[in-house]
ROSE-4610 file (N, C-alpha, C; in Angstrom, 1 decimal, always signed):
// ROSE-4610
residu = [X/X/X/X/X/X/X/X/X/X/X/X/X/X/X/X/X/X/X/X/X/X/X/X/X/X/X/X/X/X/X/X/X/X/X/X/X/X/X/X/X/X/X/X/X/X/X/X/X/X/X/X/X/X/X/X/X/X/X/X/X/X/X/X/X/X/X/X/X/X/X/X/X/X/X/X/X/X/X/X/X/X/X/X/X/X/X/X/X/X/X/X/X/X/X/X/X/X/X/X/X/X/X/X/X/X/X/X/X/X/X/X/X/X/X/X/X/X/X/X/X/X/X/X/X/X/X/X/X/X/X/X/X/X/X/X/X/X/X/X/X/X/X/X/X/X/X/X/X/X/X/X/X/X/X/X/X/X/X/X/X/X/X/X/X/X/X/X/X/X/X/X/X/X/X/X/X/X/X/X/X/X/X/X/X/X/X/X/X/X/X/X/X/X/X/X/X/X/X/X/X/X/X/X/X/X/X/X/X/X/X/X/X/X/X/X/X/X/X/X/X/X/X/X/X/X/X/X/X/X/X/X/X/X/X/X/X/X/X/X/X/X/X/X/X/X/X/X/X/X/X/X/X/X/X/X/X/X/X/X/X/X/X/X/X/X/X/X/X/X/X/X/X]
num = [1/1/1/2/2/2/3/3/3/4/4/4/5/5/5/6/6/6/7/7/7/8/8/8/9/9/9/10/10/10/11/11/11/12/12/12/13/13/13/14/14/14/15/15/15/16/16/16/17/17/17/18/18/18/19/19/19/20/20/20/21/21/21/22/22/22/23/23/23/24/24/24/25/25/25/26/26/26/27/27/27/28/28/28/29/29/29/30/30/30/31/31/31/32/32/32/33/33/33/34/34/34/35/35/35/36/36/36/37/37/37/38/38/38/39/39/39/40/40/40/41/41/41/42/42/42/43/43/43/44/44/44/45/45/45/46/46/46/47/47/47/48/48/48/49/49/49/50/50/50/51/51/51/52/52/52/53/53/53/54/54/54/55/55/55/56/56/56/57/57/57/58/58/58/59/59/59/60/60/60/61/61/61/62/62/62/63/63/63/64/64/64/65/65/65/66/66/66/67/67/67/68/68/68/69/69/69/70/70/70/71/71/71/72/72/72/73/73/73/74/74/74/75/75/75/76/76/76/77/77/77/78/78/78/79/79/79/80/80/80/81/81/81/82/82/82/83/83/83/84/84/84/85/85/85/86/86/86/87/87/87/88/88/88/89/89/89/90/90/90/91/91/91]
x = [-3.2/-1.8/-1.1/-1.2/-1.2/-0.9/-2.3/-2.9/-2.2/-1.9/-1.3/+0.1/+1.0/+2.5/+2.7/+1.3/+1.0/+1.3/+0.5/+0.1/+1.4/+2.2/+2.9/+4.3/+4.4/+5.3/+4.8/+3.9/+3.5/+4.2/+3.5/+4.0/+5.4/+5.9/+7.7/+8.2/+7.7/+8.3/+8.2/+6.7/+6.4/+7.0/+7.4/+8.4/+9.6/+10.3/+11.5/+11.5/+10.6/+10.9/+10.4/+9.9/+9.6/+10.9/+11.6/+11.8/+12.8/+13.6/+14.5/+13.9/+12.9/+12.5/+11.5/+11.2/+10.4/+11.3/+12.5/+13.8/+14.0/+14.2/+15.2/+14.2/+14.4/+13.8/+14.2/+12.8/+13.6/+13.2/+13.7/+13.4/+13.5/+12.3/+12.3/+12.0/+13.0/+12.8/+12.1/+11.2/+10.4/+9.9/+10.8/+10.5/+10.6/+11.2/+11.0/+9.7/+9.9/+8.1/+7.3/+7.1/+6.2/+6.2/+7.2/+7.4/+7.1/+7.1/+6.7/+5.0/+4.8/+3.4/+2.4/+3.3/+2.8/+2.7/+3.6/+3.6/+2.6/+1.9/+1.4/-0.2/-0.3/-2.0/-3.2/-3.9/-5.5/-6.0/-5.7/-5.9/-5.6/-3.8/-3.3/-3.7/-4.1/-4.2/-5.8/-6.8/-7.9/-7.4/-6.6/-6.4/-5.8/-4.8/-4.7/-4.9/-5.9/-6.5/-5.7/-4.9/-3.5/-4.6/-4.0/-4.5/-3.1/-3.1/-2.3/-2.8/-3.4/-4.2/-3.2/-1.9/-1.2/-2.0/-2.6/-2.5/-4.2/-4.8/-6.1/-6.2/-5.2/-5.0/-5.5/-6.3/-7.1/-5.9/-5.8/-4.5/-5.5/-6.4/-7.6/-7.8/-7.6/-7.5/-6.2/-5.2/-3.5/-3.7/-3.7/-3.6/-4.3/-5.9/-6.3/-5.6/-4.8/-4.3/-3.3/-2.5/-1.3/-1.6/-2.8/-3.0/-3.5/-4.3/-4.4/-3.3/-2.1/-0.6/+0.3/-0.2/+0.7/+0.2/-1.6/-1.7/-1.6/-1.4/-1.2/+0.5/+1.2/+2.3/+3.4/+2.9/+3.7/+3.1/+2.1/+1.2/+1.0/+1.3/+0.7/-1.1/-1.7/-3.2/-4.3/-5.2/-5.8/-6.7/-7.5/-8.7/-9.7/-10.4/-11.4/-11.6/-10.4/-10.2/-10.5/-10.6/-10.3/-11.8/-12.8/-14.3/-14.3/-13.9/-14.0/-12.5/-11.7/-10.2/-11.1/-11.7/-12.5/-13.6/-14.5/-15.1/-14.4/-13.2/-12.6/-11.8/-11.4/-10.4/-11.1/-13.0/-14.1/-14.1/-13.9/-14.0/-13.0]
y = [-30.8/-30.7/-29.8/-29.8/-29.0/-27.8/-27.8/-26.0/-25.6/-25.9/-25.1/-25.1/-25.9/-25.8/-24.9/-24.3/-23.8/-22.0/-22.0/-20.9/-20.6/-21.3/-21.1/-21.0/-21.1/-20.7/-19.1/-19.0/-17.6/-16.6/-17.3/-16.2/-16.3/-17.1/-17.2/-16.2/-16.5/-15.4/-14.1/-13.6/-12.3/-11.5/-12.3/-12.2/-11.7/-12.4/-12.0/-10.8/-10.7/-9.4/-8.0/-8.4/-7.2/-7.4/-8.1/-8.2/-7.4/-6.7/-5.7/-4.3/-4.0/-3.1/-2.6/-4.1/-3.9/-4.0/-4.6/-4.7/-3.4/-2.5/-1.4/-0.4/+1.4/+2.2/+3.0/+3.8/+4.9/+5.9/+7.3/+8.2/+9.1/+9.6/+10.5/+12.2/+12.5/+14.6/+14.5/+15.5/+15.9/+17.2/+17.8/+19.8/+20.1/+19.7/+20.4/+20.1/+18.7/+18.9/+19.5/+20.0/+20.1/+22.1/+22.1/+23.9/+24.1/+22.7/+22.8/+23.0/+22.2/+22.0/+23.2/+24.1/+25.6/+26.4/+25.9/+26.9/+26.5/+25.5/+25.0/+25.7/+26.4/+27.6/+26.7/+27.3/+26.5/+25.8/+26.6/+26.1/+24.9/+24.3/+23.8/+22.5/+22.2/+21.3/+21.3/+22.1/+21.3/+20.6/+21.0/+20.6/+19.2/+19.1/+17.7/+16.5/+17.0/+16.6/+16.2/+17.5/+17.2/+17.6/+16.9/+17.3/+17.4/+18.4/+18.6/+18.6/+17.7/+17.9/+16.7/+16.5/+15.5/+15.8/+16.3/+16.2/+15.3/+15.5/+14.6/+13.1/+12.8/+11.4/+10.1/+9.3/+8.4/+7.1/+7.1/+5.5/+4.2/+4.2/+3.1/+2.5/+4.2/+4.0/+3.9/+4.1/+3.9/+2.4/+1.9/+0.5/-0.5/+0.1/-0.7/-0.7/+0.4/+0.7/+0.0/-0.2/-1.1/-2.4/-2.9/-4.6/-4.6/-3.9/-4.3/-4.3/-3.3/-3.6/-4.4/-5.1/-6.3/-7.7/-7.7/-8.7/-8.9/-7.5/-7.4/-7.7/-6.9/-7.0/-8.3/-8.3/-9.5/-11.0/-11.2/-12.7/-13.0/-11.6/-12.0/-12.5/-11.4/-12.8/-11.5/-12.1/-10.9/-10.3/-9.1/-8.2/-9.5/-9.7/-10.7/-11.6/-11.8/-13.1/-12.2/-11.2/-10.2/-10.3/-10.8/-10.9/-12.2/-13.1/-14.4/-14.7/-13.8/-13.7/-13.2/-12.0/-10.7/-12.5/-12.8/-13.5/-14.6/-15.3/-16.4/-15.8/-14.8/-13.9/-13.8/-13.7/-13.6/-14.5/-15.8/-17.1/-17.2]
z = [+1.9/+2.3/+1.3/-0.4/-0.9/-1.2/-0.1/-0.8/+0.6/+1.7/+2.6/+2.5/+1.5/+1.1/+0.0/-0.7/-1.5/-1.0/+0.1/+1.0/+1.6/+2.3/+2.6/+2.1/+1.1/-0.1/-0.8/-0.7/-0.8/+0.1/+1.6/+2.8/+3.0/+2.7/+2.4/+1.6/+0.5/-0.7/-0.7/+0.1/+0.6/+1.3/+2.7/+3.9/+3.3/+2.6/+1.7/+1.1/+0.5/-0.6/+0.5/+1.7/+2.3/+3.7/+4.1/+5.1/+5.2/+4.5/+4.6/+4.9/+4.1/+4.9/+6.0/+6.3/+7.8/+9.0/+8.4/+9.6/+9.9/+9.1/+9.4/+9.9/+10.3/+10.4/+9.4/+8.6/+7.9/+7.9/+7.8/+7.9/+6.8/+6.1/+5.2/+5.4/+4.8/+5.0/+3.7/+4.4/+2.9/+3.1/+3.7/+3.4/+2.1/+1.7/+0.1/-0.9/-0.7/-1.1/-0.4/+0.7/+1.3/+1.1/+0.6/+0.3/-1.0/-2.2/-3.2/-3.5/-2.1/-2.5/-2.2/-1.4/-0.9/-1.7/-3.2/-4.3/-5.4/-5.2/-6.2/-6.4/-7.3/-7.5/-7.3/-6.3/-7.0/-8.0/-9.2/-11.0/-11.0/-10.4/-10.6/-9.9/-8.6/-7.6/-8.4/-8.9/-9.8/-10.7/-11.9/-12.7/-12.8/-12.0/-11.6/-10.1/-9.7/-8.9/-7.5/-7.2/-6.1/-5.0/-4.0/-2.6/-1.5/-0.9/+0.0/+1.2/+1.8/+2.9/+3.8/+4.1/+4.7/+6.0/+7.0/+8.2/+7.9/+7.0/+6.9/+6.1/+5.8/+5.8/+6.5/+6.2/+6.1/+6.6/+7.5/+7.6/+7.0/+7.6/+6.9/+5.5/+4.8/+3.3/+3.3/+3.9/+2.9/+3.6/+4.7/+4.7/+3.8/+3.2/+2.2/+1.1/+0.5/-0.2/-0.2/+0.2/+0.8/+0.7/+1.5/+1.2/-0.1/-0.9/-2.5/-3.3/-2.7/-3.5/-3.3/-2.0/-1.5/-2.2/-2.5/-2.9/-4.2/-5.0/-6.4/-6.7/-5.8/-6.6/-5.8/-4.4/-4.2/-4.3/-3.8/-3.9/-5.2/-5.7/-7.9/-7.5/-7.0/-7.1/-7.8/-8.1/-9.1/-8.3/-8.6/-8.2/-7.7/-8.8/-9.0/-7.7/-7.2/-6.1/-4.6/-4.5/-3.7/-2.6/-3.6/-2.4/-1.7/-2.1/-2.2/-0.5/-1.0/+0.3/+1.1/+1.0/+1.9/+3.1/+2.6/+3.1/+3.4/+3.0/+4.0/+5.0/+5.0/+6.1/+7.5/+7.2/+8.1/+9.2/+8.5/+9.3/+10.6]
């Protein structure tokens, strides 16, 4: 009984801190970076390992990306716990 008032105090608190911006629509211009990134030399995109390849974007990886940030920064739960969720999520 607990662990599911437990759980659910979790997905409460989560819901909140995201629900403002799942409510709304937003829209970001981003020509300027996108003109900056045209100026940026070869040297440079090695040297710090920039990639401008937006049209080859991986949604797969930004959504994993995304659920590792959600369970990090909003659930507060650690790495470590991460195989252990991965395999009860299966069931």
């Amino acid at each position: 009984m607990f662990i599911l008032i437990k759980i659910q105090r979790k997905i409460f608190i989560a819901n909140n801190a995201v629900h403002y911006f799942l409510s709304n629509e937003w829209v970001f211009i981003n020509t300027k970076i996108i003109d900056l990134e045209k100026l940026l030399l070869p040297s440079d995109q090695l040297a710090f390992s920039y990639k401008c390849d937006h049209e080859l974007a991986e949604p797969f990886a930004f959504f994993t990306v995304g659920l590792m940030g959600a369970r990090r920064y909003l659930l507060k739960e650690s790495d470590s716990t991460f195989p252990q969720a991965k395999i009860h999520s299966r069931r």
